[in-house]
N, C-alpha and C positions, 0 to 999 in steps of 0.2 A: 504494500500500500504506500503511496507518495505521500509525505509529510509534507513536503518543503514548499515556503510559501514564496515567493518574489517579488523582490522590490519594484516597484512602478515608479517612486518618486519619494523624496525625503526634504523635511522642513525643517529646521533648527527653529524650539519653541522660543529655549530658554538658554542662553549661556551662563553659568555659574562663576563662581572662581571655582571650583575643579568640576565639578558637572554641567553634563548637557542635557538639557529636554528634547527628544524630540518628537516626530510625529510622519511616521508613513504610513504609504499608500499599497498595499500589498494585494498580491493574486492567489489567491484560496488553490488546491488543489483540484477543487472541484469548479475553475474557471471565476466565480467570484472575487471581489475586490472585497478591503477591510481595511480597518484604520489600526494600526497600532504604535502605542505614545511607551515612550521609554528613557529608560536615563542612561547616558556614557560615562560610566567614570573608567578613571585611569590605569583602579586594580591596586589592591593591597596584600597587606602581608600579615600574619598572626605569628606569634610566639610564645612557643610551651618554653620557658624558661626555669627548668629544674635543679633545683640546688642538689649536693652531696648526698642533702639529709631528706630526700623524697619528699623536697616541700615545693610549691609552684609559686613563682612570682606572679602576683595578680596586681589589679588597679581599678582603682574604685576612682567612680568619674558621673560626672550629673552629664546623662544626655538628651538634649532640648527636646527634638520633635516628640519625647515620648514623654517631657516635664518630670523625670525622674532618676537616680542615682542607680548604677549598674557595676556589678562588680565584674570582670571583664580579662579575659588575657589579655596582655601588649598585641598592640597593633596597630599599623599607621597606612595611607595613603603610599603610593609608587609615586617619586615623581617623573615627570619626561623624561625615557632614555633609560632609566635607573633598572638593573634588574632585581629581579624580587630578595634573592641574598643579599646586596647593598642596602635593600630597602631594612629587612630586618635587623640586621644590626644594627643599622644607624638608628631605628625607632627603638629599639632596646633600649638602647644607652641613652638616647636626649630624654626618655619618659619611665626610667626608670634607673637609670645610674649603672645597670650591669652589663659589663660584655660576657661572652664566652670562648673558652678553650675552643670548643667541638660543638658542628653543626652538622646538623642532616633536613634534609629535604623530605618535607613528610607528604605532599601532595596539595592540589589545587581544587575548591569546592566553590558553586558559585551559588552564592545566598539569596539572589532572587532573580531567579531565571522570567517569573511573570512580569517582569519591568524594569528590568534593568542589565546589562553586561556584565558588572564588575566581576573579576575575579581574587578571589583571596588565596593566597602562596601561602601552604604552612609550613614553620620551621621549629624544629626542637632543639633546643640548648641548652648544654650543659658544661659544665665546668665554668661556673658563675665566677666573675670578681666583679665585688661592688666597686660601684668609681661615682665621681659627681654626678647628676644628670643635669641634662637644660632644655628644658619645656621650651616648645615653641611659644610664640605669644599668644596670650590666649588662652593655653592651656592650663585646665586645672585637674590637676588629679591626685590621691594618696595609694601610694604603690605598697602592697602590702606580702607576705612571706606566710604562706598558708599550705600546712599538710595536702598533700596530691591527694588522699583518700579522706579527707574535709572535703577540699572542693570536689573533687566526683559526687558526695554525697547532696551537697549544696547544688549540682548538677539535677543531681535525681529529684530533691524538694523544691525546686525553682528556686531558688535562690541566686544560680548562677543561671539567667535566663538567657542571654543572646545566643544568635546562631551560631557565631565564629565561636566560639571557647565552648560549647557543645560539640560542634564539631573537633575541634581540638581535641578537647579529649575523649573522644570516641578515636580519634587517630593515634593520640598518646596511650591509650590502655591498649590497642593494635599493635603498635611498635612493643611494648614492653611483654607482651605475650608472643610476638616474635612471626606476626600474622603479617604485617608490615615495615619490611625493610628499611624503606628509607634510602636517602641518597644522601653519601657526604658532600658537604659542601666546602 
């Protein structure tokens, strides 16, 4: 059966500072035409950042469109050009002060296929050193050092709600059951 729909024509609704709105004009497989409106963004990156003692760095952060406080793995925007391991450690260290020894490449999941492109890179780090951090402008958040099996559990009672750090650690309990390799990076 043919899925695939084709583009007819494309509008730029809305330009953001990093997203775009937009809005085409598409061909049904069954000959019909449709409208669908979507966002571009640039693609991010997450990070499982695992201490020695099986604890996860996390970060707690108020975010608007939902008017409420989310506790969160690191994670930041790509910029132009950057690839996704440049991305993650630089967002490690400005938003939470740690670098790491050893990195692996844990996979790409994309959190809202109904409207939008973005893709999220995950990476797992370990062999943590604290060092200063510095928040971009703007940013506010408290970075905090939390038992790996707190937060899965905090996972399972909503506590830890967002997509990306769900998916995370759905990838991180993978990788450490030895289900999911991973790629050094």
């Amino acid at each position: 059966m043919e899925l695939t729909e084709q583009e007819l024509s494309s509008e730029v609704i809305l330009e953001g500072g990093f997203i775009t709105l937009r809005r085409d004009r598409v061909r049904l497989p069954d000959g019909k035409e449709a409208t669908r409106e979507y966002v571009e963004h640039p693609g991010a990156v997450a990070v499982l950042a695992l201490t020695d003692a099986d604890e996860l760095v996390m970060e707690r952060q108020y975010r608007y469109p939902l008017r409420r406080e989310f506790l969160e793995i690191p994670a930041g925007k790509r910029d132009a050009g950057e690839a996704p391991e440049v991305t993650a450690k630089r967002e490690l260290l400005e938003e939470t002060g740690y670098t790491a020894r050893r990195w692996r490449f844990l996979g790409t999941a994309f959190p809202c296929i109904g409207y939008a492109d973005e893709a999220i890179h995950y990476f797992l780090a370990t062999g943590l050193t604290q060092q200063e951090r510095a928040l971009d402008d703007g940013e506010f958040l408290e970075v905090l050092v939390v038992p790996l099996k707190k937060v899965q559990a905090m996972a399972l009672s909503g506590e830890v709600c967002d997509s990306k750090s769900i998916v995370g650690l759905h990838w991180l309990a993978a990788h450490q059951n030895g289900m999911l390799p991973g790629v050094p990076v």
